[in-house]
C-alpha positions in Angstrom: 86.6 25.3 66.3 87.2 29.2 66.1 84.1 30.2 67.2 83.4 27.3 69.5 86.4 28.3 72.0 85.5 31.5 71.6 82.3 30.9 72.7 83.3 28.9 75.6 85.6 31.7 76.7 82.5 34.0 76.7 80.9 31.5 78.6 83.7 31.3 81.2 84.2 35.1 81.2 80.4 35.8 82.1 80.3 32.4 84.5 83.8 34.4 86.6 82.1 37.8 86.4 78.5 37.1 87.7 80.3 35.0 90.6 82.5 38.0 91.3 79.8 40.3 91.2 78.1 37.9 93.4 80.9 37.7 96.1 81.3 41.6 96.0 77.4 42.4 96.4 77.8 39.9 99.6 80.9 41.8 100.6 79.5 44.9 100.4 76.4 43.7 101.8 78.2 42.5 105.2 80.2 45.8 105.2 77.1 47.8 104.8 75.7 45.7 107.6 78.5 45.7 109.8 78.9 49.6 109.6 75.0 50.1 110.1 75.0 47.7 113.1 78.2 50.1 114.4 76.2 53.2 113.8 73.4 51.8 115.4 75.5 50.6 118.2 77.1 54.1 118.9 73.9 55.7 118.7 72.0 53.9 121.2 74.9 54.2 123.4 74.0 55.3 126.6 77.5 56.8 127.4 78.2 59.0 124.9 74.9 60.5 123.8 73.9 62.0 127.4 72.6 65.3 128.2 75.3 66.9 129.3 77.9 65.1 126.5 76.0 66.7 124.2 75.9 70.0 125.9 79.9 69.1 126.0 80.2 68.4 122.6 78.0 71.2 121.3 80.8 73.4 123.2 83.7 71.9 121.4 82.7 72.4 118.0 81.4 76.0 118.3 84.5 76.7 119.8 85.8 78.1 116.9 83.4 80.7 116.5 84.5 82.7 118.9 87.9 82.4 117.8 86.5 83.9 114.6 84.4 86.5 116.5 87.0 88.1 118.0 89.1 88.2 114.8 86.4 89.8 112.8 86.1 92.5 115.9 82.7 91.2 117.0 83.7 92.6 120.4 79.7 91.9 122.1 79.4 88.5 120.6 82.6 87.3 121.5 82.7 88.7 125.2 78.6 87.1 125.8 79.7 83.9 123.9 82.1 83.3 126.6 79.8 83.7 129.3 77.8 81.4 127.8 80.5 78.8 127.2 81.3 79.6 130.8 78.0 78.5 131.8 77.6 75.8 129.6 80.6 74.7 131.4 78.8 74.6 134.8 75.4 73.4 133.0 76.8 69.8 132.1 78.6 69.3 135.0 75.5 70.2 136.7 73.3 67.7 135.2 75.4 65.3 134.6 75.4 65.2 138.8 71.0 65.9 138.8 70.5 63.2 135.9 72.7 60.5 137.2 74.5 60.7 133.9 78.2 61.0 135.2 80.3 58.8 132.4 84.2 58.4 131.9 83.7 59.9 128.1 81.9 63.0 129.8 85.0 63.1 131.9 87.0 63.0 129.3 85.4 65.3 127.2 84.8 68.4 129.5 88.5 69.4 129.7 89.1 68.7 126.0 86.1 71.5 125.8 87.6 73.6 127.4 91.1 73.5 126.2 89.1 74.1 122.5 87.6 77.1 123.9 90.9 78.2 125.2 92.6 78.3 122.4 90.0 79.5 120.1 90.3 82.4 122.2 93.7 82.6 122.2 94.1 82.2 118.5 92.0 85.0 117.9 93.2 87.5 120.5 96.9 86.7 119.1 95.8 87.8 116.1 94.5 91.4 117.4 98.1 91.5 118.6 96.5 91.2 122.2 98.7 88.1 123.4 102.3 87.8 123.1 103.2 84.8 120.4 105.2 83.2 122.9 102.9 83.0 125.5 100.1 81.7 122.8 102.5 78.7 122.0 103.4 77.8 125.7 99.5 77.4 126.3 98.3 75.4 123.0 101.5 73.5 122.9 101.0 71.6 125.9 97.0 71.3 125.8 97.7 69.7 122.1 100.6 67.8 123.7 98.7 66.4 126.8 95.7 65.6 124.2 98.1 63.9 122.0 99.5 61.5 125.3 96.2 60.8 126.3 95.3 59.4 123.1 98.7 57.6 122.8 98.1 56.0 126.4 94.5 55.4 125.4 95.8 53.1 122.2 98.6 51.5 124.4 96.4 50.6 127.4 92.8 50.0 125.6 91.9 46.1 126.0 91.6 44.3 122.9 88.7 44.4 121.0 86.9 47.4 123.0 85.9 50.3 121.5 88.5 53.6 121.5 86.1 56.7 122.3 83.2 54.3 124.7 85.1 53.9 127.9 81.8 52.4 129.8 84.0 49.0 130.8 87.2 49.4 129.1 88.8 52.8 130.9 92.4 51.9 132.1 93.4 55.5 133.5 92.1 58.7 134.5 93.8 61.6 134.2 93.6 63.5 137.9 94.4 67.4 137.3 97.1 68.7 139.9 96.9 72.1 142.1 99.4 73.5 139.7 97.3 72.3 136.9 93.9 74.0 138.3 95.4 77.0 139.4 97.1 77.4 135.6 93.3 76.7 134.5 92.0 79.8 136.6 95.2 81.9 135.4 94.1 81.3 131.8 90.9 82.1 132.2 91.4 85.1 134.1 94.1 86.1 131.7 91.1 85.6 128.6 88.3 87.6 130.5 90.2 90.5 131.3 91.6 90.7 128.1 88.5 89.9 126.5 87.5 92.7 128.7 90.6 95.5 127.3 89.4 94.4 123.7 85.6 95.4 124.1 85.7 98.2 126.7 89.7 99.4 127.0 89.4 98.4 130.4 91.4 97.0 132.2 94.3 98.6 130.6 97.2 96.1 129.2 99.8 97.4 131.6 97.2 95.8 134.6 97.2 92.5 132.3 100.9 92.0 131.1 101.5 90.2 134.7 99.2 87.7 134.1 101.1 86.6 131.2 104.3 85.9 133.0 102.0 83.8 135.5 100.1 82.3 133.3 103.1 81.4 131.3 104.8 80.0 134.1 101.7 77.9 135.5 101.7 76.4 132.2 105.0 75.2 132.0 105.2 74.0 135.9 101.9 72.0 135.3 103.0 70.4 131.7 106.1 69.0 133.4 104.1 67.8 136.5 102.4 65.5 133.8 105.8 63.7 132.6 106.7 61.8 135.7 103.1 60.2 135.3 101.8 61.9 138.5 98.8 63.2 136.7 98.0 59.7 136.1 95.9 56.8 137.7 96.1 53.2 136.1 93.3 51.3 136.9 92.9 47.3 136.3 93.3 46.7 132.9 90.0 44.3 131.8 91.0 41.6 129.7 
């Protein structure tokens, strides 16, 4: 009787774990095919893999580099890098107008390029001592702060069941930059080129630059606040 329950238990035991084993394989087979049919999905999407996204995206991942060029004293590289990131800029925007490939994520996306290059930049010329800590935090605080409330309103307002980065059907707002906000762009970039300028040449010398930082510092402030009151910000029909 020993053995014989015993034997039925073994019985039971291998009858549970090949049905188990059986439900996970078909488990993980749906996952597997539900994440390759996602993959698939993203990477046939015509909205996000365009010409001049990718030219986009390429920007905001090297980003960094330059950061990291200007840190390590790689004065040529890190002055030519931005004139190539400069002209990267007007490259996507360019095509994306030739190509016919103007898309809400490209929208989207160019800004957030350039606010990574910005700081990049920033982060390394604070580090040469070249930009006053104060000013350094005024200017990445409120491009990570406006990132963060974009992706906030994005989760609130995105209709159920869309995607969160493909905005093809499902955008809700656009974000519309003010006057205060462009001119605070050109102030920053002004503010990097001439000091990217002091750091490879000495020229222009800091005593030329040190107003910039009291109006870029001020341009940044003004425009972050102009973003509160929701000014910055057009709702469209949200699709259902």
């Amino acid at each position: 009787n020993y053995c014989t329950v015993n034997y039925c238990t073994a019985i039971a035991l291998t009858r549970l774990y090949k049905s188990t084993k059986a439900n996970d394989i078909r488990y993980l087979s749906s996952a597997s095919g539900g994440l390759t049919k996602y993959v698939k999905n993203l990477l046939n999407n015509k909205e996000i893999f365009t010409i001049p996204n990718i030219i986009t995206m390429s920007r905001i991942v090297s980003s960094p580099l330059l950061g990291i060029a200007v840190a390590n004293d790689m004065k040529v590289l890190a002055l030519s890098g931005c004139v190539i990131f400069s002209f990267t800029d007007w490259l996507d925007g360019y095509l994306a107008k030739k190509l016919h490939q103007e898309t809400v994520l490209g929208a989207f996306l160019d800004p957030v390029a350039d606010k990574f290059m910005i700081g990049s930049l920033i982060a390394g010329l604070l580090y040469k001592g070249l930009i006053p800590i104060p000013l350094a935090i005024v200017i990445v605080g409120r491009d990570v702060a406006l990132l963060v409330m974009a992706t906030l309103l994005r989760h609130k307002e995105r209709p159920k069941g869309a995607p969160f980065f493909d905005t093809t059907f499902s955008a809700t707002f656009s974000i519309t930059p003010s006057i205060v906000s462009k001119t605070n762009t050109c102030f920053q970039f002004l503010l990097i080129t001439v000091t990217l300028c002091n750091f490879t040449c000495g020229y222009p010398e800091m005593t030329y630059i040190e107003p910039l930082w009291w109006m870029t510092g001020t341009t940044t402030v003004v425009s972050g606040l102009s973003y509160l009151d929701g000014s910055g910000v057009r709702m469209k029909k949200k699709i259902t």
